[in-house]
C-alpha positions as YAML, in Angstrom:
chain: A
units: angstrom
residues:
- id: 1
  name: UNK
  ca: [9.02, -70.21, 4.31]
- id: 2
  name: UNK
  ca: [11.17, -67.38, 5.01]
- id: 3
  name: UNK
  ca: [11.76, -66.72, 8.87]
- id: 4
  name: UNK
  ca: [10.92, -63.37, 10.98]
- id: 5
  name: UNK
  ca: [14.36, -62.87, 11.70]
- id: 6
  name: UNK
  ca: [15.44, -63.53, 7.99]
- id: 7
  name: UNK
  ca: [12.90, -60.99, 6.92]
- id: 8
  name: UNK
  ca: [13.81, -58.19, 9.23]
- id: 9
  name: UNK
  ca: [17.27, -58.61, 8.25]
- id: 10
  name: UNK
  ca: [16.02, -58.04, 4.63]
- id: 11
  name: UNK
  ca: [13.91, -55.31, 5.45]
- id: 12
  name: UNK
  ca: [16.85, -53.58, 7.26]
- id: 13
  name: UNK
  ca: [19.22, -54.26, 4.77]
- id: 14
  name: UNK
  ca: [17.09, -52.78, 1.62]
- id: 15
  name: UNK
  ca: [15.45, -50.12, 4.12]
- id: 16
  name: UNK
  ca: [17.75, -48.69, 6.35]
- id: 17
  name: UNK
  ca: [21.03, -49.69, 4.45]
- id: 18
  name: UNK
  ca: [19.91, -49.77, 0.85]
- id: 19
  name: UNK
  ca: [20.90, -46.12, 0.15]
- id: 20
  name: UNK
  ca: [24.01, -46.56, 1.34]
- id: 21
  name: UNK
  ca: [25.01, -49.90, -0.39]
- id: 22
  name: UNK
  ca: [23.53, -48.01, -3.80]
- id: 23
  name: UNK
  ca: [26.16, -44.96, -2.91]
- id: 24
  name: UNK
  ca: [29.10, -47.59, -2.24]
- id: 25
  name: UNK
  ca: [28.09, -49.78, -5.58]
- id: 26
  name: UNK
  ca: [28.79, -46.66, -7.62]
- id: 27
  name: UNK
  ca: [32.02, -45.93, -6.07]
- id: 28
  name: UNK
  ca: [33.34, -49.51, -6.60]
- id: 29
  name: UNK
  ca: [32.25, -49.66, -9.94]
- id: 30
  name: UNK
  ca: [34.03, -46.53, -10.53]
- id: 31
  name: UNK
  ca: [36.99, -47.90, -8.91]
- id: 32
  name: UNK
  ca: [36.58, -50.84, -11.23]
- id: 33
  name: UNK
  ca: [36.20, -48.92, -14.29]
- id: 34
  name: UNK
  ca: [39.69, -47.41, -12.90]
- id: 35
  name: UNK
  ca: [41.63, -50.54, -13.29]
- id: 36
  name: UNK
  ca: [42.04, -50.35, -9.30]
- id: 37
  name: UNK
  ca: [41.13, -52.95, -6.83]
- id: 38
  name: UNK
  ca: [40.05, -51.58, -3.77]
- id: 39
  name: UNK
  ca: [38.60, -48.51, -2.63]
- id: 40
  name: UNK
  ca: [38.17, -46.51, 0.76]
- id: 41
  name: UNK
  ca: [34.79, -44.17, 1.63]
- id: 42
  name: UNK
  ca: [34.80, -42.19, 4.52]
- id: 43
  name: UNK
  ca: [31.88, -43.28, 6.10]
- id: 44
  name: UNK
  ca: [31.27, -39.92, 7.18]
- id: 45
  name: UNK
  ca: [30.45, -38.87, 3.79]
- id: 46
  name: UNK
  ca: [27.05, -40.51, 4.21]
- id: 47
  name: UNK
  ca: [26.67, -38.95, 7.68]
- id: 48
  name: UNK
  ca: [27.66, -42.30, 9.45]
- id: 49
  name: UNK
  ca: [29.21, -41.44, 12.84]
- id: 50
  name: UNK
  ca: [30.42, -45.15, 14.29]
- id: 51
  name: UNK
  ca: [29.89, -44.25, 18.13]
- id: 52
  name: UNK
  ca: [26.17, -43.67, 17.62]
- id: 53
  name: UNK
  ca: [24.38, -46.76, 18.20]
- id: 54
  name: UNK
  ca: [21.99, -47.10, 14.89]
- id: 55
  name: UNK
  ca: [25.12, -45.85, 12.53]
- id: 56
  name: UNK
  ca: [27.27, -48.98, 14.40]
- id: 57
  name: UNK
  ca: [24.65, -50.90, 13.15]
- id: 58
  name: UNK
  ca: [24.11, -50.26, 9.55]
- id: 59
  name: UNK
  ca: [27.84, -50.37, 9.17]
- id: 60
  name: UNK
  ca: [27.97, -54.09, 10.44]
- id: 61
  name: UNK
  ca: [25.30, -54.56, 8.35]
- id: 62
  name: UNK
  ca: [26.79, -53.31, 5.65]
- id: 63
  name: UNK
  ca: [29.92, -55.47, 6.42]
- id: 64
  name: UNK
  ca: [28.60, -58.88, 6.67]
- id: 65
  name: UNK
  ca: [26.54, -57.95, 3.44]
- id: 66
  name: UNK
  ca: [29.25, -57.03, 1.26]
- id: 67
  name: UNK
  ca: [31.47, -59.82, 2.93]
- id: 68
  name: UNK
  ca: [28.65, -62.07, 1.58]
- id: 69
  name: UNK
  ca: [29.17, -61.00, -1.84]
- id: 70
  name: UNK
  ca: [32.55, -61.62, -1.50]
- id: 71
  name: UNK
  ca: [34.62, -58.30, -0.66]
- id: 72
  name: UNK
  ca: [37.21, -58.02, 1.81]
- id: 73
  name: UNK
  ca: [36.09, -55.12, 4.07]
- id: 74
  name: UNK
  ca: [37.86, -53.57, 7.03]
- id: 75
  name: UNK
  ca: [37.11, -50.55, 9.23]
- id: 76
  name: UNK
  ca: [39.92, -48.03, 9.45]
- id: 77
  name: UNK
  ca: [40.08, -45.16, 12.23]
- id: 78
  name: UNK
  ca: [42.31, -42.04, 11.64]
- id: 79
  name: UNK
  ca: [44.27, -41.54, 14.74]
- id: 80
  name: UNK
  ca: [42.17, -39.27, 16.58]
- id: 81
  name: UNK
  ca: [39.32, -42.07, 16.09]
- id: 82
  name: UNK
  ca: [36.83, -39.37, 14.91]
- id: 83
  name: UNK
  ca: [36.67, -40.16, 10.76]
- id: 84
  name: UNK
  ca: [36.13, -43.88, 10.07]
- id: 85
  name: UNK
  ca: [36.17, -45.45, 6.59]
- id: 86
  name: UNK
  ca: [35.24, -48.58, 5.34]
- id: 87
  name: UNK
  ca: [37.80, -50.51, 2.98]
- id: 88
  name: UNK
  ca: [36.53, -52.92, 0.08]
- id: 89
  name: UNK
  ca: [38.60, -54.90, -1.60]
- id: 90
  name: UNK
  ca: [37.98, -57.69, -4.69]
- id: 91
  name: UNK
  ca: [41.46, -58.61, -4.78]
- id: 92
  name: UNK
  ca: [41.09, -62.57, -5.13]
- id: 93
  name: UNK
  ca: [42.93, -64.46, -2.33]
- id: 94
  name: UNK
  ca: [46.27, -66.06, -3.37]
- id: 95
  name: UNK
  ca: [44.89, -69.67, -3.62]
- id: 96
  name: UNK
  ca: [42.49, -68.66, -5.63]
- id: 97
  name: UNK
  ca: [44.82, -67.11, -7.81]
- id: 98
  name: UNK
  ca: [47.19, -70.18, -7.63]
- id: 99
  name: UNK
  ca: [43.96, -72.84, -8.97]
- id: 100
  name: UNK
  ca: [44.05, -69.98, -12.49]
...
């Protein structure tokens, strides 16, 4: 049996974060399609602003989920700290590459 905190993190995850993981799927498959490996999205192109408490959430949410599938995913801050983006990478890791 599933566990209440196992099921809210599903609900949040396809409720509050599943139109934004849809949005991000399409722009690293069209990054894929590309022939690149990585992408950035300003997170503030899906009206995420970091310092608000709910947004901070659904963008660790977002993180550990997408570091579960197996991207590489870092935060970036402009200077002035105001736009945020999140960068996803599927580059494998070297050992990986070295077991080919």
């Amino acid at each position: 049996m599933i566990s209440a905190k196992e099921a809210n993190n599903i609900s949040f995850i396809y409720g509050k974060c599943g139109e934004y993981l849809d949005l991000i799927e399409k722009d690293i498959m069209k990054t894929a399609k590309a022939g690149k490996y990585d992408v950035s999205i300003q997170l503030v192109s899906f009206g995420i602003d970091i310092a608000s408490d709910d947004s901070h959430e659904i963008v660790v949410t977002i993180i550990d989920y997408l570091r579960n599938l197996g991207y590489s995913v870092t935060v970036s801050k402009k200077v002035n700290g105001y736009y945020a983006s999140l960068l996803i990478s599927w580059v494998k890791p070297l050992e990986e590459n070295k077991e080919d």
